[in-house]
N, C-alpha and C positions, 0 to 999 in steps of 0.2 A: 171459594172466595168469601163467601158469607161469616163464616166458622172462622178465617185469618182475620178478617176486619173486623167482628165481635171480638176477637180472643186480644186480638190491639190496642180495640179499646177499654177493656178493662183490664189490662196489664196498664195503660197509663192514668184509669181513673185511679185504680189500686194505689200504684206509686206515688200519684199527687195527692190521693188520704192521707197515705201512711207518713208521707213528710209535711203533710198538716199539721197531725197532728192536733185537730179539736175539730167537732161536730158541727160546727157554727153551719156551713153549708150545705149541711144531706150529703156530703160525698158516700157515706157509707147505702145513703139506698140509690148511687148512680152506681156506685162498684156494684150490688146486687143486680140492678137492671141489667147490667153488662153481660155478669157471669153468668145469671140466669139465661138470657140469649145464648151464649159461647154453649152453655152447656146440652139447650135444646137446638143447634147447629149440632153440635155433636153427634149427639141421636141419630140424627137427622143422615148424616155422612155415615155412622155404621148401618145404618140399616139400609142406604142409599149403595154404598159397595157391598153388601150381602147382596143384595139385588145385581147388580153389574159387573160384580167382579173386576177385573182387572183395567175394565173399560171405566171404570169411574176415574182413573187417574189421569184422560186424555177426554177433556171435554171440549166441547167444540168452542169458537171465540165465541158466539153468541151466546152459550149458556153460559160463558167466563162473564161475561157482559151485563147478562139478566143477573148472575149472583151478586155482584159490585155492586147495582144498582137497589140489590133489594140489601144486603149489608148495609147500605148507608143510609137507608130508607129505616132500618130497625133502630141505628143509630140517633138518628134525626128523631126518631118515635121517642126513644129512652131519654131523647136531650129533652124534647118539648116537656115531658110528664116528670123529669127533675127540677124546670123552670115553674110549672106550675106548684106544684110541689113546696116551694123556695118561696113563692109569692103567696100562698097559702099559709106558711108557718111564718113567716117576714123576721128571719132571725134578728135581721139590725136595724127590724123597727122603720125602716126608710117608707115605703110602701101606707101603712098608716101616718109618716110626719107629711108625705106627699098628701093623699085623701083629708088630712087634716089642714092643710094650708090650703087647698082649694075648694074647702069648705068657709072657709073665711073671704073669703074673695067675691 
């Protein structure tokens, strides 16, 4: 489940870059965040059915359970560290006009 819910969401960060179309908001290092996770799930699953063989393809609910929850938990990590990210570079400048007018007050 981990590996389908990373690979989800960087097929839809992917897609919503690509018909962006300009850098304005880091999409291109949340599609990295993405893939890079999709790719170390990956791993993770072949050397997971080297180990298990055939049994890797019939896992119990509660490990279907733990993987959902730890997917979306990686998810959540990749969003928080693009939001920081975003507020750190302040592409449209909002962020200092905010600090700036409550600096005057």
């Amino acid at each position: 489940m981990t590996l389908l819910i990373t690979v989800l969401a960087a097929v839809i960060a992917t897609a919503v870059w690509y018909t962006k179309n300009d850098n304005s908001m880091n999409m291109g290092m949340l599609c990295f965040l993405f893939w890079g996770a999709s790719i170390m799930w990956m791993a993770d699953a072949i050397f997971e059915y080297a180990e298990l063989g055939a049994e890797y393809f019939s896992p119990s609910p509660q490990d279907m359970l733990n993987d959902t929850f730890l997917g979306l938990a990686v998810i959540a990590l990749a969003l928080v560290i693009w939001i920081v990210a975003l507020l750190i570079k302040d592409p449209k400048g909002k962020v200092l006009m905010t600090l700036k007018k409550q600096a005057r007050v």
